[in-house]
Steps between C-alpha positions, in 0.01 A plus 500: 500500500256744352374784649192721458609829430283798612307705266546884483155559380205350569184504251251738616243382644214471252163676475287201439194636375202347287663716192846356511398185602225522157805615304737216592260225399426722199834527371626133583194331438599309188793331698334439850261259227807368343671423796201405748239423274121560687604482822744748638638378803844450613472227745334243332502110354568330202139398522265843492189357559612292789633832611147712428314209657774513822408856529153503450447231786800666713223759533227316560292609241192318390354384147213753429661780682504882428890617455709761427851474329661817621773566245411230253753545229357317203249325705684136495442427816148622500405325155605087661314644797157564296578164338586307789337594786190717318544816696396903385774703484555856483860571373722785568805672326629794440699395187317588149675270309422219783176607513438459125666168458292341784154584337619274168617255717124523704341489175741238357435271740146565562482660851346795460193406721714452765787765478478872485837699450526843619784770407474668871757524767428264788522740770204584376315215496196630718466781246360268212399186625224419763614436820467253784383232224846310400605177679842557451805750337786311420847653401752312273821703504334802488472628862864675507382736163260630789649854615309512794417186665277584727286668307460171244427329819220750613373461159484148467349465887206752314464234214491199732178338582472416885767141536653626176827384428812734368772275366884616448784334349763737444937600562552633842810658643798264592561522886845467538668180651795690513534904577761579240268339220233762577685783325551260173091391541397845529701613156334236295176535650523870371595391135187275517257752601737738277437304194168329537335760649474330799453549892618125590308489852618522891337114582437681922374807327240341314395334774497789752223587183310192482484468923426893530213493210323222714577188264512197598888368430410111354878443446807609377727240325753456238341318208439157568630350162671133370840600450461250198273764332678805580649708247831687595510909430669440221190614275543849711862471360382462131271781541815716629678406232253573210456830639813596698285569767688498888680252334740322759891520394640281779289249646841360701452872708113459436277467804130393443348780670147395504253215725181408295212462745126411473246694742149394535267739690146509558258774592291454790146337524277777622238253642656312826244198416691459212804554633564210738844374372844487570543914413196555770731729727602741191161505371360572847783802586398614162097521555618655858701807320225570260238461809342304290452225781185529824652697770 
């Protein structure tokens, strides 16, 4: 039998910040495209646009609507969304080189009437786009670059129009099933967020977020997809490979220290006449805390 031996030295714990996080897409920006093509997600199918089109309707996002891709890379995801479903979107990255490749793509494929890319940091969303007019900000993988979650959540609750949906699918932190495991899930958590410049998210303390903002929590699920269609991690393998990046030496001692999760969220309806729906209790504790509701 094999046993996990324990590590003298843990990676640091990383800063995280909009500049490392630029310079890592910078500097390995000609293999993420090799390896993952437009769309740079992990957990994902065989199939992309069935996967796009799960997402966008996971959200419950309308044709027509007014988005924003927070942390677009090179605006795959946004691009089948303009085509498919006809929505504006304003794009976000940090990256130059992302940001430069998704404008030729825009132009390539004739979406520049409907996408606008911006080279900002998204925690600063509010400081360069109008707020309270988007129907939704949706984040594809790119939540755990934030460094300070709830200030991206405060920033996309300032974007948000009244009934405006936020949509996350993203890694979350392992729980473990058993307590020697946690040690083990914690160490390769740390060379994630070590070498992706990553903060792979606390699922409860996201949520202790979301509840203490005043969102309304539409669900929380793992991703709801055939297992027909599903491609395995072995494209994050490739990618680890091309680039010797946290690359994995012993996958028989290897524990997979991540759950992927979907979050839908909605902020309140200001107006109680048009709030009479299932989320009429949150929306009415809400208007009560603001005093926003008739004494």
């Amino acid at each position: 039998m094999i046993f996990w031996k324990k590590k003298k030295v843990k990676p640091q714990k990383p800063s995280s910040t909009p500049s490392d996080v630029a310079a890592f897409y910078n500097t390995y920006h000609k293999q993420f495209k090799k390896v993952y093509g437009d769309v740079i997600q992990a957990f994902r199918t065989n199939n992309l646009e069935n996967l796009l089109n799960y997402e966008f309707n996971s959200a419950g996002f309308n044709k027509g609507d007014k988005l924003i891709d927070a942390g677009c890379g090179v605006c795959g995801p946004a691009i089948h969304f303009a085509k498919e479903f006809k929505v504006q979107i304003d794009a976000i990255s940090v990256s130059d080189e992302q940001v430069k490749e998704a404008e030729e793509e825009i132009i390539k494929n004739q979406k520049a009437n409907y996408i606008k890319v911006h080279h900002k940091d998204y925690h600063q969303m509010s400081s360069f786009l109008e707020q309270e007019t988007y129907d939704g900000v949706y984040f594809l993988e790119s939540f755990g670059h934030s460094f300070n979650k709830k200030i991206l959540l405060d920033e996309t609750w300032k974007m948000l129009k009244p009934g405006g949906i936020c949509y996350i699918k993203d890694l979350f932190l392992k729980e473990p099933i058993i307590s020697s495991h946690k040690e083990k899930i914690d160490y390769e958590v740390g060379r994630i967020n070590e070498s992706y410049k990553y903060d792979v998210s606390d699922l409860y303390e996201v949520l202790k977020i979301i509840r203490k903002k005043g969102f309304i929590l539409n669900f929380v699920k793992t991703i709801d997809l055939d297992i027909n269609d599903f491609e395995n991690l072995a494209i994050s393998n490739e990618f680890q490979e091309l680039t010797g990046i946290s690359k994995i030496d012993n996958w028989e001692e290897y524990i997979f220290p991540v759950d992927f999760f979907e979050i839908k969220i909605t902020k309140p309806i200001h107006d109680l006449s048009d709030g009479l729906n299932r989320y009429f209790l949150q929306n009415l504790y809400y208007l009560q805390v603001k005093g926003e509701v008739p004494s």
